[in-house]
C-alpha positions as CSV (number, residue, x, y, z in Angstrom):
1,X,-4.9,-81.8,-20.5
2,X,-3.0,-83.1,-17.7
3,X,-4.5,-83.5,-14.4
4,X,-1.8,-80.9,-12.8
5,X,-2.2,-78.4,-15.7
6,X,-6.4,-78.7,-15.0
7,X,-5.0,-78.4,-11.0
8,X,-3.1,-75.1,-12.0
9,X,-6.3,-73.1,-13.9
10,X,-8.3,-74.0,-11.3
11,X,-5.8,-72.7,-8.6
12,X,-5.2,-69.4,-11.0
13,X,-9.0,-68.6,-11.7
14,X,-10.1,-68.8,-7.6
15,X,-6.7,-67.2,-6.5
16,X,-8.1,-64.3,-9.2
17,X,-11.5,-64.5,-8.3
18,X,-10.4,-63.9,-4.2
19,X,-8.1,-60.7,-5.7
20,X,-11.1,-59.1,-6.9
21,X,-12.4,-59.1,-3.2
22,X,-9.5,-57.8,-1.9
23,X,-11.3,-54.4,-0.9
24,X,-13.8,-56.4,1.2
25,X,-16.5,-54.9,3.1
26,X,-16.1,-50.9,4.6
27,X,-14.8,-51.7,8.5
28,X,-13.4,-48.8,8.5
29,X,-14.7,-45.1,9.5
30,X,-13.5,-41.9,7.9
31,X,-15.2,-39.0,9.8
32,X,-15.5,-38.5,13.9
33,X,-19.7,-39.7,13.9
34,X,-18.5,-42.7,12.0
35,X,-15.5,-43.4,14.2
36,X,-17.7,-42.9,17.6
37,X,-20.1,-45.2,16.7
38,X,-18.5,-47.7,15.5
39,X,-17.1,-47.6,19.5
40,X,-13.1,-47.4,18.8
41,X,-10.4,-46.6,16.5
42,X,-7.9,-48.5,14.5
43,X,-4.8,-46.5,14.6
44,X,-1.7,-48.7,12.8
45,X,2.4,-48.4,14.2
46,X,5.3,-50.0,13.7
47,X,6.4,-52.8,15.9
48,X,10.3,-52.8,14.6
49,X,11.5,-49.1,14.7
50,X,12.6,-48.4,18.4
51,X,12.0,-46.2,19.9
52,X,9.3,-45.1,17.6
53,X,7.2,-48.3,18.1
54,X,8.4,-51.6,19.1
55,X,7.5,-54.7,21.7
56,X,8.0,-54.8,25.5
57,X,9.3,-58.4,26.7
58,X,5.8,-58.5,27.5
59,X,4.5,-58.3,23.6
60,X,2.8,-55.1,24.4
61,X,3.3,-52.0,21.7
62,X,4.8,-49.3,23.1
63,X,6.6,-46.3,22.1
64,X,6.7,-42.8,21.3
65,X,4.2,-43.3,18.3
66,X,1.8,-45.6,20.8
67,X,2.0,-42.4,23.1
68,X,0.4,-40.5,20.3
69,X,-1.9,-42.6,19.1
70,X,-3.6,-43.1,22.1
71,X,-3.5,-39.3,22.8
72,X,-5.4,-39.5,19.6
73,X,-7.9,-41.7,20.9
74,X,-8.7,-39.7,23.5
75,X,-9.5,-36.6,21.6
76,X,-11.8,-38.7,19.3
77,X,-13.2,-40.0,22.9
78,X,-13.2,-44.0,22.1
79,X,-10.7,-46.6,22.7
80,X,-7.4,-47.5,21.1
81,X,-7.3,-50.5,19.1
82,X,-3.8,-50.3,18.0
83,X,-2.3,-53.1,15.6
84,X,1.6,-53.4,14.1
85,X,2.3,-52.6,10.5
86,X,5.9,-52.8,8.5
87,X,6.4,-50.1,6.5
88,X,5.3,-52.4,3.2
89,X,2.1,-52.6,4.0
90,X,1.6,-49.8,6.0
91,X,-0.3,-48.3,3.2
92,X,-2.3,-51.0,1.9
93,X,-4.0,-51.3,5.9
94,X,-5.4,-48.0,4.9
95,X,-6.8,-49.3,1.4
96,X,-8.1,-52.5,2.7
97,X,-10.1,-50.5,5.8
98,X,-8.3,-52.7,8.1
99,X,-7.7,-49.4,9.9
100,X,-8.9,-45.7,10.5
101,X,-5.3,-43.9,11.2
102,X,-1.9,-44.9,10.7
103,X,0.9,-42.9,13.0
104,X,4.1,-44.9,11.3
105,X,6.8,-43.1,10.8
106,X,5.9,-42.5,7.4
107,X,7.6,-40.0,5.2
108,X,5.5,-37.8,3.1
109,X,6.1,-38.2,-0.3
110,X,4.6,-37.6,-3.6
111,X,3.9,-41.4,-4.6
112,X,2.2,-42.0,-0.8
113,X,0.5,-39.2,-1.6
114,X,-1.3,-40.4,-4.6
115,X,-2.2,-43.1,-2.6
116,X,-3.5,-42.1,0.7
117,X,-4.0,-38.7,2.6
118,X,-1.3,-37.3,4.4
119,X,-2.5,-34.9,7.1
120,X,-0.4,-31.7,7.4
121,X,1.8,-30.1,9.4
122,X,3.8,-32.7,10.1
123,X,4.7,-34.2,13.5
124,X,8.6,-35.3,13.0
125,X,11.1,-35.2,10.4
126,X,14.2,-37.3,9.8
127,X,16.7,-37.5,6.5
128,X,18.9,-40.6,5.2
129,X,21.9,-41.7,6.6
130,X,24.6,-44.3,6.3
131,X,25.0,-47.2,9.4
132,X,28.6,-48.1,8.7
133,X,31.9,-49.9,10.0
134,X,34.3,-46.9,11.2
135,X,37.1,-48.9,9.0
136,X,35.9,-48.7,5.9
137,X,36.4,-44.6,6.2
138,X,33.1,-43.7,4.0
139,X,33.0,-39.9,3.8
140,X,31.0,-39.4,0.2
141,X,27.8,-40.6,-1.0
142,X,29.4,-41.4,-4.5
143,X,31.6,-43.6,-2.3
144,X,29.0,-46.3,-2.5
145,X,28.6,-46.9,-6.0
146,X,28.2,-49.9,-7.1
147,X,28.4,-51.4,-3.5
148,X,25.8,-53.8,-1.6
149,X,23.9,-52.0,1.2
150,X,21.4,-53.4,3.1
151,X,18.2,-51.5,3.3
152,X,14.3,-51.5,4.4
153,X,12.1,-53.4,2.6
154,X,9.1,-50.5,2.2
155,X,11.3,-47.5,3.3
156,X,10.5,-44.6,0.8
157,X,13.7,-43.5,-0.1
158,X,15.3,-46.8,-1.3
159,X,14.1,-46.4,-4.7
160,X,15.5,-42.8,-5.1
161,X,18.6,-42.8,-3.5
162,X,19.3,-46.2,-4.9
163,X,19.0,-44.8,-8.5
164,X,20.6,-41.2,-7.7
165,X,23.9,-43.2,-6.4
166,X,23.5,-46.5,-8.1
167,X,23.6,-48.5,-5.0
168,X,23.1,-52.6,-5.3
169,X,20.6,-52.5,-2.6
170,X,19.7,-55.8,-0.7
171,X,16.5,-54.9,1.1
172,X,15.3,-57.1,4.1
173,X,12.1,-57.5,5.3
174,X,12.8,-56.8,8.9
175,X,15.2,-54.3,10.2
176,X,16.6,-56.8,12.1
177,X,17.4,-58.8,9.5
178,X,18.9,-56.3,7.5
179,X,21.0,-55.3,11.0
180,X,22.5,-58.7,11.4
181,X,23.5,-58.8,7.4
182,X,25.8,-55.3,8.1
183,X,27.3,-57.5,11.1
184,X,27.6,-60.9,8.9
185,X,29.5,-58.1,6.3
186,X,26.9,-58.5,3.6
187,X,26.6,-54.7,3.0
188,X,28.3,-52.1,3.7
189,X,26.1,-50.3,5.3
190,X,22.6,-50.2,6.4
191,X,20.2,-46.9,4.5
192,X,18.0,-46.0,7.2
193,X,16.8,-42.6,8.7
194,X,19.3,-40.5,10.4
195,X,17.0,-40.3,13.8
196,X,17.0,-44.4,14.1
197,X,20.7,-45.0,13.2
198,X,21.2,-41.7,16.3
199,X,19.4,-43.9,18.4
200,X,21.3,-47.3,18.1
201,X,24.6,-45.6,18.1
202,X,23.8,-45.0,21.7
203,X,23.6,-48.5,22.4
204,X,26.9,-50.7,23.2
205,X,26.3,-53.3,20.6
206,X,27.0,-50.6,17.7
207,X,30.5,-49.7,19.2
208,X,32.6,-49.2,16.2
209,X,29.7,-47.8,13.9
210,X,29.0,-44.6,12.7
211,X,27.0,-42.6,10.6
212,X,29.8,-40.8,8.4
213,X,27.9,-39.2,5.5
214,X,25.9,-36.2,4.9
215,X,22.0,-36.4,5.6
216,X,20.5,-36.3,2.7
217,X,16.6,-35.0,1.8
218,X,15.3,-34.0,5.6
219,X,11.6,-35.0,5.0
220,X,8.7,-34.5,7.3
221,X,6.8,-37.6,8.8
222,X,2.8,-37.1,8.6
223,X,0.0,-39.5,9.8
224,X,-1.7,-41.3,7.5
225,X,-5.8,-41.0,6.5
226,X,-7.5,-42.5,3.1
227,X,-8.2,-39.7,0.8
228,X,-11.8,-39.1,1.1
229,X,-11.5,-38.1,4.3
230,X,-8.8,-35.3,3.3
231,X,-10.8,-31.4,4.0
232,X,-13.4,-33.6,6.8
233,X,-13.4,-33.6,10.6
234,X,-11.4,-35.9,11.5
235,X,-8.6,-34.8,9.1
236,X,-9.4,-31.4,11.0
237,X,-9.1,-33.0,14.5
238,X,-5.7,-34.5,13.6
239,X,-4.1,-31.7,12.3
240,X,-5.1,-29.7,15.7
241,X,-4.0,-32.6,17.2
242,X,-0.1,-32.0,15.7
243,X,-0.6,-28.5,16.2
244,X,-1.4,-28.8,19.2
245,X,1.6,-31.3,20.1
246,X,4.1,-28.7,18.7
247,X,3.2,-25.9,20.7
248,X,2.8,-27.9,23.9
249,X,6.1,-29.1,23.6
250,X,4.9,-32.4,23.5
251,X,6.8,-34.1,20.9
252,X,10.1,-32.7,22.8
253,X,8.8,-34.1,25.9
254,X,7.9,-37.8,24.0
255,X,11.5,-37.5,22.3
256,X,13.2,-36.8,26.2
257,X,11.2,-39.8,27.2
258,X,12.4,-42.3,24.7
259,X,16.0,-41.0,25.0
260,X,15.8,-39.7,21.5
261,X,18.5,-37.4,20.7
262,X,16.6,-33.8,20.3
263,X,16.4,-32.9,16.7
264,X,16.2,-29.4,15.5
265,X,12.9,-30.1,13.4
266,X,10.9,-30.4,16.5
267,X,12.8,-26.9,18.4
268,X,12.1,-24.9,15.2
269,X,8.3,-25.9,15.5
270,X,7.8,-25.9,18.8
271,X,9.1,-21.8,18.0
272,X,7.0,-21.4,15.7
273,X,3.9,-23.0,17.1
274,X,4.3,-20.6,20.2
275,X,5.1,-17.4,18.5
276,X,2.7,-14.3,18.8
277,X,1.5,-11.2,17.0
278,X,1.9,-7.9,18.5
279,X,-2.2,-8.5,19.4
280,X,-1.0,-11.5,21.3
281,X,-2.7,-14.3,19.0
282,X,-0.5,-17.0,18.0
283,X,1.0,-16.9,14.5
284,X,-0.1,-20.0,13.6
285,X,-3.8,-20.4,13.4
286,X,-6.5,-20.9,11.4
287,X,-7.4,-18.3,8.6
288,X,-10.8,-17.8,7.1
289,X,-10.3,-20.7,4.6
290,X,-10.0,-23.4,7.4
291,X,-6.4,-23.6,7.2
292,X,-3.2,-23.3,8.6
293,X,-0.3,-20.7,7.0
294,X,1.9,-22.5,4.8
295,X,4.9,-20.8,6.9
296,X,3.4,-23.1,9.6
297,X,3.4,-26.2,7.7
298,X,6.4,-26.5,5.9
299,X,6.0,-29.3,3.8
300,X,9.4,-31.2,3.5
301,X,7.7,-33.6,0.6
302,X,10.2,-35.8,-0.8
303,X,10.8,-35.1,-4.6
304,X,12.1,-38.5,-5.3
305,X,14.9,-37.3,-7.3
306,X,16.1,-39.3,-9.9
307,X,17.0,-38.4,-13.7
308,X,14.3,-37.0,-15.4
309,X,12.1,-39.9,-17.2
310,X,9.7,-38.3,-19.9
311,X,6.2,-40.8,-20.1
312,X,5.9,-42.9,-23.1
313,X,2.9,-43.2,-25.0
314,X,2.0,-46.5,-23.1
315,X,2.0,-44.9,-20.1
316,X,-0.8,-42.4,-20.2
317,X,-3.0,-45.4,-22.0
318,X,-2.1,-47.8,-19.5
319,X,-4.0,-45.3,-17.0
320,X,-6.2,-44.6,-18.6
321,X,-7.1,-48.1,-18.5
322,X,-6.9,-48.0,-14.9
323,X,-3.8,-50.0,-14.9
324,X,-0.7,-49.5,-13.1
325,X,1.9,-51.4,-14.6
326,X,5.5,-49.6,-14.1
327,X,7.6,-52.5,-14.9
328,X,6.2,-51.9,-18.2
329,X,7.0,-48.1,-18.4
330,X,9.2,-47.1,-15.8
331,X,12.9,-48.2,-16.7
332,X,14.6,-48.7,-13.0
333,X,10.9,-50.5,-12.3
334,X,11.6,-53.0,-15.2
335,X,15.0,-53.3,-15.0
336,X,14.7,-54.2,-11.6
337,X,11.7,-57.1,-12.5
338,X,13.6,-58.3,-15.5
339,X,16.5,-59.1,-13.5
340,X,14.3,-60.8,-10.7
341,X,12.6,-63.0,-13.2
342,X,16.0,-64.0,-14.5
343,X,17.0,-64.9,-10.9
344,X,14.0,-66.4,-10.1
345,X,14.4,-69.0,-13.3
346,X,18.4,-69.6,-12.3
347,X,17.3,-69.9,-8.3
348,X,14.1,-72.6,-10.0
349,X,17.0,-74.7,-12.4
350,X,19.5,-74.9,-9.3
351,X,17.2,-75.8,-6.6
352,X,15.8,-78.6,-9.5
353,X,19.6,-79.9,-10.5
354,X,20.8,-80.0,-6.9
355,X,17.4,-81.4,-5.4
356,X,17.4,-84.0,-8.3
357,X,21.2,-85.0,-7.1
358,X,20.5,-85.2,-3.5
359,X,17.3,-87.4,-4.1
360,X,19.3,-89.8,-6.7
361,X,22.5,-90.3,-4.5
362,X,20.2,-90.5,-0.6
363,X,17.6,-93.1,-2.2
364,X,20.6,-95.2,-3.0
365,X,22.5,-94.6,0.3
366,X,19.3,-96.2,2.6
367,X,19.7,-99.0,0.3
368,X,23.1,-100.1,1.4
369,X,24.0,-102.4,3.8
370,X,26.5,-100.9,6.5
371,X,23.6,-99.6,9.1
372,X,24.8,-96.6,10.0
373,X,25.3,-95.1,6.5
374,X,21.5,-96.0,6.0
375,X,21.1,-94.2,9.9
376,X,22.3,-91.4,8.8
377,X,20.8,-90.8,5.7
378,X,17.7,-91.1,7.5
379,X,18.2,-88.8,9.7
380,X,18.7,-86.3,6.8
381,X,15.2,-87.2,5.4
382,X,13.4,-86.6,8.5
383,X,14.9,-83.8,10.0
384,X,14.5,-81.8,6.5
385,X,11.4,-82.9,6.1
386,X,10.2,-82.1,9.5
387,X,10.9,-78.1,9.7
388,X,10.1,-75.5,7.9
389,X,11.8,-74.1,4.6
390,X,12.0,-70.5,5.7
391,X,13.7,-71.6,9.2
392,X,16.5,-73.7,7.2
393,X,16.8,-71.1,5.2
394,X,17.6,-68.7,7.8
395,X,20.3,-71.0,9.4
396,X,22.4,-71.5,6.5
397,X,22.1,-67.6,5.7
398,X,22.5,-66.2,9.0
399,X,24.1,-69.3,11.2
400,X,26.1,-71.1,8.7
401,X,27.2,-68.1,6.3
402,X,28.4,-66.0,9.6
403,X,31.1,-68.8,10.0
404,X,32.7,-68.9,6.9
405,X,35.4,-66.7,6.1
406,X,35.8,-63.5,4.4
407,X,37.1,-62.8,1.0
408,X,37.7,-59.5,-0.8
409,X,35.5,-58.5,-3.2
410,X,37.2,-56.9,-6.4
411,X,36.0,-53.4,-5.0
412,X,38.6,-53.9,-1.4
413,X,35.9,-54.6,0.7
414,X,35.2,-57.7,2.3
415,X,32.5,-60.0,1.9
416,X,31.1,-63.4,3.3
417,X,32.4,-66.3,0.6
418,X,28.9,-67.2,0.5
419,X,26.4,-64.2,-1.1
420,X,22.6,-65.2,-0.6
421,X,21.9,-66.8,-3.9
422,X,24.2,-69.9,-3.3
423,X,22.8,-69.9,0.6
424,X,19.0,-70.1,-1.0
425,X,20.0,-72.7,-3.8
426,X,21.7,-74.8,-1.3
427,X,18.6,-74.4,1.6
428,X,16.3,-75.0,-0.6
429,X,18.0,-77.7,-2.5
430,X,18.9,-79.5,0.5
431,X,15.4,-79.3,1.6
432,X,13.2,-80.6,-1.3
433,X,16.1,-83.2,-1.6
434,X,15.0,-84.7,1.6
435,X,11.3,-85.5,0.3
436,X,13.0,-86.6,-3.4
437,X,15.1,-89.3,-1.5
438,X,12.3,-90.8,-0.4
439,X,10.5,-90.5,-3.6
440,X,13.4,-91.8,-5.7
441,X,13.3,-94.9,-2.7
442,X,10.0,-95.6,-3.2
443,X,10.5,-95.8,-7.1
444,X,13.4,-98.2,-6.1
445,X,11.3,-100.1,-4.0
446,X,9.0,-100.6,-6.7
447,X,11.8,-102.0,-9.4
448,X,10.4,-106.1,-9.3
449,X,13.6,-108.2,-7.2
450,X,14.2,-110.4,-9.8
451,X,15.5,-107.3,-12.3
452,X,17.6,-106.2,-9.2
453,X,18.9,-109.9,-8.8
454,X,19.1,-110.4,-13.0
455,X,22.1,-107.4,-13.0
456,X,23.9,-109.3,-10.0
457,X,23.3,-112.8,-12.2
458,X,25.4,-110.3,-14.8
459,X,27.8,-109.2,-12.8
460,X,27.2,-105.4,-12.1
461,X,28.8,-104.2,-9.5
462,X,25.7,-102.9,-6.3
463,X,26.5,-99.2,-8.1
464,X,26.8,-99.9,-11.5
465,X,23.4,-101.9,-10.7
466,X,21.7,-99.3,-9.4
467,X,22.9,-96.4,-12.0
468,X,22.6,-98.3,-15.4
469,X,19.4,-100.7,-14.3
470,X,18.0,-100.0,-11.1
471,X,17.4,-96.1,-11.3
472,X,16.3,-96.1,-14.8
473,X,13.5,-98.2,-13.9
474,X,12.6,-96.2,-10.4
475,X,12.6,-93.0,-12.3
476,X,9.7,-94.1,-14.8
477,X,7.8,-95.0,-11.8
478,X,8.0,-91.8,-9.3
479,X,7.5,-89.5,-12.3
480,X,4.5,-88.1,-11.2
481,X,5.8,-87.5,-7.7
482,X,8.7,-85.8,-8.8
483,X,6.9,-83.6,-10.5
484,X,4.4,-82.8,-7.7
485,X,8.1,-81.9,-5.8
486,X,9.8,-79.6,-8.3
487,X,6.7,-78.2,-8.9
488,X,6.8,-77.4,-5.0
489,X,10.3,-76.1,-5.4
490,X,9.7,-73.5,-8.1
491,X,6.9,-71.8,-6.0
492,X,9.3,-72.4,-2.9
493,X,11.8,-69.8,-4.6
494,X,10.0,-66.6,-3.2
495,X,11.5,-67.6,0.1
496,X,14.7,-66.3,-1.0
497,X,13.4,-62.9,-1.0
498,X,13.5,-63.4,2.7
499,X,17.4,-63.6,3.0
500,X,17.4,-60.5,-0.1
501,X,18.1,-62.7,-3.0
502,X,16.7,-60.3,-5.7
503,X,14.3,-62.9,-7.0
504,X,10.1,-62.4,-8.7
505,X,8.8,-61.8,-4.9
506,X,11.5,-59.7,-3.6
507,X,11.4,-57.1,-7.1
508,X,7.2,-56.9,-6.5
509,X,7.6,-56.4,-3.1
510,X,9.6,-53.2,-3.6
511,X,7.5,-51.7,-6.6
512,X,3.9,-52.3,-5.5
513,X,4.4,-50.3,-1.6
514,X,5.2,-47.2,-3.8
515,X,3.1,-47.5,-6.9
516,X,0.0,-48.3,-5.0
517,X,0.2,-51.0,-7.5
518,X,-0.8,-54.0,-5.5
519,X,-3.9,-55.6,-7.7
520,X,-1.6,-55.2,-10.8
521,X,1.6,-56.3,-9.1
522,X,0.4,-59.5,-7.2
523,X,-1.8,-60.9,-10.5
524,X,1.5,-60.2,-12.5
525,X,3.5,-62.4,-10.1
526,X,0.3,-65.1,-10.0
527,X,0.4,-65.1,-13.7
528,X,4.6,-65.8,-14.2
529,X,4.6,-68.1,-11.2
530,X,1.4,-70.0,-13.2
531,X,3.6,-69.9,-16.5
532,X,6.6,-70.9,-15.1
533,X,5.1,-73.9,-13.7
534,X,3.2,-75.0,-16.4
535,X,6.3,-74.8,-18.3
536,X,7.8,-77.1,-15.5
537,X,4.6,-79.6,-15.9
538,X,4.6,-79.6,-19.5
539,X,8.5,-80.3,-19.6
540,X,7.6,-83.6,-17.1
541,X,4.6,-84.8,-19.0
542,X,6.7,-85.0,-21.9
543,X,9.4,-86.4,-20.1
544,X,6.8,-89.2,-18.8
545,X,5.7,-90.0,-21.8
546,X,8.9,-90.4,-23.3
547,X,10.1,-93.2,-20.6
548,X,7.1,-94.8,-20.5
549,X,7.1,-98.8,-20.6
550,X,5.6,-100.1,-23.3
551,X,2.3,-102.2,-22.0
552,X,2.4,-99.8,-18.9
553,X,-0.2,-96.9,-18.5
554,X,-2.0,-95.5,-21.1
């Protein structure tokens, strides 16, 4: 066994071995002794969803959620400690104890419901809406069929409506991300809730945007709890909390606040939270059970329609196993990883081929003699070796790609010339070609001078020298550092996902924040990434073996 493949199973058996500690020691409280003391509160918002939650130029959270959270403080009667979730891992903070509450505008589903508590009634509701150019005159859902639109990474309704409507989402991590892909004409519009996209069409920059479609599936948004604490007291104290809020006229006062545009969810409560009997108690109140009226609660749950998918018999014995593996039994689930595994393999063999080229033609250019060719050259290697991946990747996409012109796409609407695939092969590429032109120099380097001055004495020309004598010879000796590099590259890939290139990172990333699914998803993704790497090393072992020079090495 080669020394990387020993490298590899050791990496695999600790990175499975810190997995299994994932849930970590209890920090977190679920009942009101508990919470008071441990001295304070960990209640989780969203830092990129203005006006809900977002950053002051000063880095502080603030918003109309913060507002509420820290009114929720104070009923418990300890300090706030208030940290920033995205809405993928919004859950998961609740899972790993890392907090007690989370207020994030989180839709009440089904799936999140099989995951964590959500505590009833709800405090807000918002549907699904379109962000769109006014030109390109969308005025049915059906209208998107088959068309790129940029989307939430986490949001809840991107796997339903994306299935109902067969959308090709390209889900960004960041909302901001996915904003400036709608203006670089990457999508044709941005799925997001009907409240937010209200919002930014107030502001200036959105001039010539609209929301032109029908709001689809009006969902309430509940704060989050871990299930055991469903039925206890500070489930109890929350949901008086909201109550409370409704008939006060809070939430209306929060929305005025914020310059949210009122919404009729909120009016319709704050009725029926005031209402009376003809005794003069209010409607809503506790009954003898502990509870509210469902009339009072109206759930709003999110069905996650879809077609109709009957369970296999793999399914109930994968659960029963404790394992949640979807992309095994769910079709949209394994469609979805099947492609991203393909992607992932043609985003590896094009970073490889064009990294490779780079490497081959730059060793040979700081070889030659005019100075500033060789100046240049190294001014490649350095500055692509000196900054990060993810940044270079980010320029092309967003800085190069905005400058290019547009083309029309065989369905009339336009598009950049560049989709994200090409932008991450050629980021990527140009980046691990930087550290292969030095590798492929130093195997150069190492070529004795008198083979170099033996294809002069035959008359090769300086290029036919270096491609039919020279680079032979360098290749058998920086084997094993090209192979440390490409290896590099191939785990490199997930960074696409950053720029929505529908790659092994990007797919997991959408199933596991649904599914709950995290443990299975992540050693899934540990085990192809391990595979397709060994694959890689075994492929250059043999490859080393088979140039080796006789009397060389063992």
């Amino acid at each position: 066994m080669s020394d990387a493949v020993r490298d590899l199973l050791r990496t695999l058996v600790l990175s499975l071995l810190l997995l299994l500690t994932i849930g970590g020691p209890a920090m977190a409280a679920d009942d009101l002794a508990a919470l008071r003391a441990k001295g304070q509160v960990t209640i989780a918002v969203k830092a990129d969803y203005p006006p809900w939650g977002f950053r002051d130029p000063q880095g502080r959270l603030i918003g109309m959620e913060i507002d509420l959270a820290q009114d929720i403080a104070r009923r418990i009667g300890v300090p706030a400690q208030i940290v920033a979730v995205q809405s993928a891992n919004r859950l998961e903070v609740l899972r790993q104890n890392q907090a007690d509450i989370v207020i994030a505008t989180m839709g009440d589903n089904a799936s999140r419901r099989r995951i964590i508590g959500m505590v009833e009634p709800h405090y807000y509701a918002s549907g699904i809406n379109l962000l769109a150019r006014e030109e390109l005159r969308i005025a049915r859902w059906e209208d998107l069929r088959g068309m790129p639109v940029c989307a939430k990474q986490g949001a809840y309704f991107n796997k339903s409506v994306a299935r109902r409507y067969d959308l090709d989402l390209r889900i960004f991590k960041e909302t901001r991300n996915a904003k400036l892909a709608l203006r670089d004409h990457r999508c044709v519009g941005f799925l997001f809730d009907d409240s937010a996209i209200a919002a930014d069409l107030l502001q200036p920059e959105w001039q010539g945007y609209t929301m032109p479609l029908p709001t689809l599936d009006e969902i309430g948004w509940a704060i989050g709890i871990r299930q055991q604490a469903l039925g206890g007291d500070l489930d109890r104290l929350l949901s008086d909390a909201v109550a409370e809020w409704h008939r006060e006229g809070l939430l209306l006062a929060l929305e005025a606040k914020w310059g949210i545009k009122q919404t009729g969810f909120l009016v319709e409560m704050n009725q029926l939270w005031r209402a009376r009997d003809a005794n003069g108690d209010y409607i809503c109140r506790r009954g003898a059970d502990g509870s509210f009226p469902m009339a009072c609660r109206p759930t709003r749950v999110e069905a996650q329609q879809a077609a109709p998918r009957q369970p296999g018999a793999l399914e109930p014995w994968l659960k029963s196993a404790g394992l949640n593996l979807t992309i095994l039994y769910d079709p949209y689930d394994r469609a979805q990883f099947l492609r991203g595994l393909a992607n992932t393999i043609l985003l590896a063999l094009g970073c490889i081929v064009l990294s490779v080229a780079i490497g081959i033609t730059g060793a040979w250019l700081l070889g030659v003699g005019f100075p500033p060719v060789r100046w240049l050259a190294t001014a490649y290697v350095e500055f692509f070796r000196y900054t990060p991946p993810l940044v270079q990747l980010y320029f092309f996409f967003f800085g190069i790609g905005a400058m290019l012109p547009l083309v029309t796409a065989a369905n009339g609407v336009e598009t950049p010339l560049m989709g994200g695939f090409a932008w991450a092969v050629i980021a990527l590429g140009i980046y691990a070609g930087a550290s292969n032109t030095v590798i492929f120099r130093a195997g150069i380097d190492a070529v004795p001078a008198d083979i170099r001055d033996s294809a002069v004495a035959l008359g090769y020309s300086p290029l036919q020298a270096y491609v039919r004598i020279i680079l032979p010879l360098a290749l058998r000796n920086c084997l094993a550092a090209l192979n440390a590099n490409l290896v590099n590259i191939v785990k490199a890939t997930g960074l696409a996902s950053a720029i929505a290139v529908p790659e092994l990172l990007y797919v997991t990333n959408q199933i596991w924040p649904e599914e709950g699914n995290t443990v299975e998803m992540m050693n899934v993704l540990l085990v192809i990434f391990f595979l397709l790497v060994s694959v890689l090393v075994y492929g250059m072992h043999r490859l080393e073996k088979r140039l080796r020079i006789p009397g060389q090495g063992g």
